[in-house]
VEXVEXFI-174397 format. One record per residue (C-alpha): residue in one letter; x, y negated, z negated. Coordinates in steps of 0.001 Angstrom, whole numbers, plus 500000, padded with zeros to 6 digits. Last residue first. Layout:
AXYZ...
This chain:
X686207429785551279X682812428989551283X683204425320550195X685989425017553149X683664426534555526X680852424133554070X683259421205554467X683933422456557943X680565422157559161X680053418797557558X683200417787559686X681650419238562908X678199417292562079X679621413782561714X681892413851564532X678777414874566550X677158411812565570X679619409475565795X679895411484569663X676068410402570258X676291407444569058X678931406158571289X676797407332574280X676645410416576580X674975409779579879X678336409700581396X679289412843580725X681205414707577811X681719418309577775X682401419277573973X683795423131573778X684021425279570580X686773427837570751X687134431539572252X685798435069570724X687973434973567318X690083438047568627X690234435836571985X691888432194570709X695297433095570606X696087429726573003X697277431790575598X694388434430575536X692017431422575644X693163430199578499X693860433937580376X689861434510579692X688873431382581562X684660431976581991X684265429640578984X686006431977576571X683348431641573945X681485428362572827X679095425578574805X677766422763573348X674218421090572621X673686419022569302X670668419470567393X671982419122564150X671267422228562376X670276424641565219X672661423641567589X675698422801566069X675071425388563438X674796427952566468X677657426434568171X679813426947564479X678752430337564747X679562431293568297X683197429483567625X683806432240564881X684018430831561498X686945430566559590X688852427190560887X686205424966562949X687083425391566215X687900423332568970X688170421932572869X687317418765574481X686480418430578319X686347414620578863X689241414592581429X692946414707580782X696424413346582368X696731411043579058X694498412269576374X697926412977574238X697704415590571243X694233417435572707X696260420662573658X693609422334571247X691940421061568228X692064423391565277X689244421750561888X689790422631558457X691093419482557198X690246416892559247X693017414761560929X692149415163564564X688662414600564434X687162411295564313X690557410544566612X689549413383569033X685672412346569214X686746408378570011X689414409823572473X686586411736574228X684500408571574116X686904406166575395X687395408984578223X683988409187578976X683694405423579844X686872404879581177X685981408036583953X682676406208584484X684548402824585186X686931404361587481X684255406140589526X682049403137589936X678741402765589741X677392402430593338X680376405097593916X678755407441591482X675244407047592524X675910407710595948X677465410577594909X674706412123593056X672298410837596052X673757412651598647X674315416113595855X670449415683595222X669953415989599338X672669418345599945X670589420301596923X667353419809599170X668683420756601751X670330424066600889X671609425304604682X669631428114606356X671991430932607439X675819431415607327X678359428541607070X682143429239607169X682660429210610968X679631427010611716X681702424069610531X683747424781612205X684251426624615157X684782430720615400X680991431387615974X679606434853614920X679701437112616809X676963438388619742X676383434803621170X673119434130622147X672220432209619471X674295429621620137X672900427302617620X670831427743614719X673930429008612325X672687432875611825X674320435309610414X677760436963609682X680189437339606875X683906437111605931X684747433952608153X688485433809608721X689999430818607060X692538428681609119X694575425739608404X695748423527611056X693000420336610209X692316420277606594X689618422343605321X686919420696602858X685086423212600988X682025423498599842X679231423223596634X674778423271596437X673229425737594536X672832423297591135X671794419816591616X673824416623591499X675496414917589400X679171414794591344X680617415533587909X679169419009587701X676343420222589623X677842419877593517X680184422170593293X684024421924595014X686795424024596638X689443421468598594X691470422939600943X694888421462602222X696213419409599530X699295416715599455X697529414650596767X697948411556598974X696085413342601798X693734415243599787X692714412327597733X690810413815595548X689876410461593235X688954411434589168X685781412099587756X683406412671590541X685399416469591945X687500416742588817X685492419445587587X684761421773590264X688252420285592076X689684423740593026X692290423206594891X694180425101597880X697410424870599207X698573426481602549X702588427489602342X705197425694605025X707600425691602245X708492421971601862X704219421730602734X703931424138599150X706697421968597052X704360418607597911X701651419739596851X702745421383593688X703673417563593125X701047416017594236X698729418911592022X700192418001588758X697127419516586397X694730417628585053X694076419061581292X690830419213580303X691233422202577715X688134424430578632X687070423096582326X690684422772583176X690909420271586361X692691420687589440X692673424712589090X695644425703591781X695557427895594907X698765428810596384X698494430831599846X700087433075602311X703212434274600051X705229437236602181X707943435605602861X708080434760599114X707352432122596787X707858432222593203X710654430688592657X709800427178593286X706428427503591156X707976427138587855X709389423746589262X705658422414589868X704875422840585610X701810423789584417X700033421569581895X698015422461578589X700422420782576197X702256423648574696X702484425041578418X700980426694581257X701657429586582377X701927430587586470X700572433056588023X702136435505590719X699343437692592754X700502440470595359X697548441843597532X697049445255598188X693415445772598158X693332445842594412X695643442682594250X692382441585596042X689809442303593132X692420440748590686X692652437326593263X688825437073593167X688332437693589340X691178435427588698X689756432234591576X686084432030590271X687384433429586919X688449429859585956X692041429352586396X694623427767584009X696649431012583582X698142430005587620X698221430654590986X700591432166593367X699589434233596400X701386437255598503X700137439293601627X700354442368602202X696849443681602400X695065440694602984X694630436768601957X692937433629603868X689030434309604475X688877436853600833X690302434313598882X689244430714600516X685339432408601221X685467433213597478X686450429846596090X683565428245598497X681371430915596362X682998430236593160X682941426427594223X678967426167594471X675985427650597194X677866426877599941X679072423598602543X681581423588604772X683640420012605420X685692420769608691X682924419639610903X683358416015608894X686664415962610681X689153413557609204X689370414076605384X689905411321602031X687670413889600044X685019410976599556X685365410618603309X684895413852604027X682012413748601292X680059411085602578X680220412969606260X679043415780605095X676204414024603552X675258412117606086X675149415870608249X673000416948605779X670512414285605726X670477413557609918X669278417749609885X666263416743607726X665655414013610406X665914415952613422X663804418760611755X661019416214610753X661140414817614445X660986417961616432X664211419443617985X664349422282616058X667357424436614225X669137421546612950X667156421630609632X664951423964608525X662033421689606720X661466419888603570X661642416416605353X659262414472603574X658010416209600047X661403417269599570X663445413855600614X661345412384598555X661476414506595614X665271414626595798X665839411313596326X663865410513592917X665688413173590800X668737412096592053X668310408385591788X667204408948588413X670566409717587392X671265413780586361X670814414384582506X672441416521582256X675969417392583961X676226420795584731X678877423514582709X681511420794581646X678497418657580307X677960420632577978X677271417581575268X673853416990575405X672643415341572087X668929415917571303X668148412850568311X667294414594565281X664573416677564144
């Protein structure tokens, strides 16, 4: 059996860096306690780990008020607490065909409770554009949320400049950065953003069940459930303040704890180096490619404005087949199907054929590795072409 080649790395990064597995254990075996809710050492110290790490990631987020930085199980749950904590009956929002169903299935569920929903297409290329959003607001329009990142085409969409249209308006703009988040800088100040949705399991490398949001000062969510937040106890509601507002129950240490290291890791590295890294790669796998007879790439023309999310197919076979091969054959891990972005795929013709074939490249992935791959996907479509 060959070498095992990851290459979903658009669902969770694998391998994580040893850092993470090591801080983890550590911190586990150490401080595995409820933190903030005691004022014994092991609690005190637990509780010092997640409030480091909402610190890190204020500043990695370019925010002012680590209480404003929320943490939840991943983006479709910080994505949820933005939808339901922000729109109602009435109200109006604009998005886009880009999204991942963390923000469609939300926004369809509340155009059921009476919410309007405008999205915008995206083009030949894979990009929407900021002046198709100019006409859509209303009166009525309480919120814009936009997909930084596309998890199946890699495009990066122009968020500055949606920004920028949304303050002119007086509009609150949200992002979802699941797979930028690590790649690429979220500057929400320079990117003109007001709510940043983000997982921890992606391209920050750290664990799954951990995510947030970072909410700028002046925008409001209403908190959509109830519990416990270790202080205050005595107070029959639940508290208004951040970051209490948007946090219910006993926090995920130990994923704040891999999701500390994972970005640690990344800024002892470098973000702009790992981002050249995967991106010599993913225009090493799109060159191999491009000119193959038999083989579809999608809005893969210019790599500029992209991350390492590459999408396919191999003409004639379903993309569930050629994964299989991928798999089985050669030993190469992917992920096919409408990668949870139904609209995507609809716009690209790709849903009577079940999707496309999707390479997520990390930084763990090696020259080799994508020689390799370009190797098995054009042996793949010789045999379709033999079949034919």
């Amino acid at each position: 059996m060959s070498e095992f080649i990851y290459l979903d790395n658009g669902a969770t990064s694998y391998p994580k860096p040893e850092a993470v597995y090591t801080f983890m254990d550590q911190f586990y075996r150490k401080y595995g306690v409820n933190p903030g809710r005691s004022g014994y050492d092991l609690c005190m110290e637990a509780g010092e780990v997640v409030e480091e790490t909402r610190k890190m990631l204020t500043d990695f987020f370019n925010g002012t008020d680590p209480n404003r930085l929320c943490f939840s199980y991943n983006s479709t749950d910080a994505l949820n607490i933005i939808i339901f904590g922000m729109l109602q009956k009435g109200d109006h929002v604009i998005s886009t065909t880009v999204e991942h169903n963390s923000v469609l299935r939300p926004l369809y569920h509340q155009s059921q409770n009476g919410v309007e929903v405008d999205l915008i297409p995206f083009d030949e290329k894979g990009f929407v554009h900021p002046d198709d959003f100019k006409d859509k607001f209303k009166e009525n329009t309480k919120l814009v949320i936009v997909n930084h990142a596309s998890n199946v085409i890699g495009t990066i969409q122009p968020i500055k400049e949606i920004g920028e249209i949304c303050r002119k308006k007086g509009v609150p703009f949200a992002v979802d950065v699941s797979q930028s988040a690590g790649k690429i800088p979220v500057d929400i100040e320079k990117l003109n953003v007001d709510i940043v949705a983000f997982t921890g399991h992606k391209s920050l490398l750290g664990p799954t069940g951990i995510g947030g949001l970072y909410v700028r000062e002046g925008i409001e969510i209403r908190h959509t459930r109830a519990g416990g937040t270790g202080v205050r106890s005595a107070v029959r509601t639940h508290l208004y303040e951040y970051p209490y507002r948007l946090e219910y129950g006993t926090h995920n240490t130990l994923g704040i704890a891999g999701l500390h290291a994972g970005i640690k890791w990344i800024q002892d590295k470098g973000m702009e180096k790992l981002y050249d890294h995967e991106m010599q790669l993913t225009t090493m796998l799109r060159d191999g490619l491009k000119d193959v007879e038999g083989i579809t790439l999608y809005c893969q023309d210019d790599l500029m404005n992209h991350i390492s999310i590459f999408l396919f197919n191999v003409d004639g076979f379903e993309a569930l087949n050629t994964g299989t091969m991928l798999d089985v054959d050669y030993n190469i891990a992917c992920r096919t199907g409408l990668h949870c972005a139904p609209l995507i795929h609809e716009h690209l013709g790709l849903v009577e054929i079940h999707g496309g074939v999707r390479f997520g490249i990390g930084p763990f992935n090696t020259e080799e590795h994508i020689q390799t791959a370009i190797n098995a996907v054009k042996e793949i479509a010789q045999l379709r072409l033999q079949l034919k």
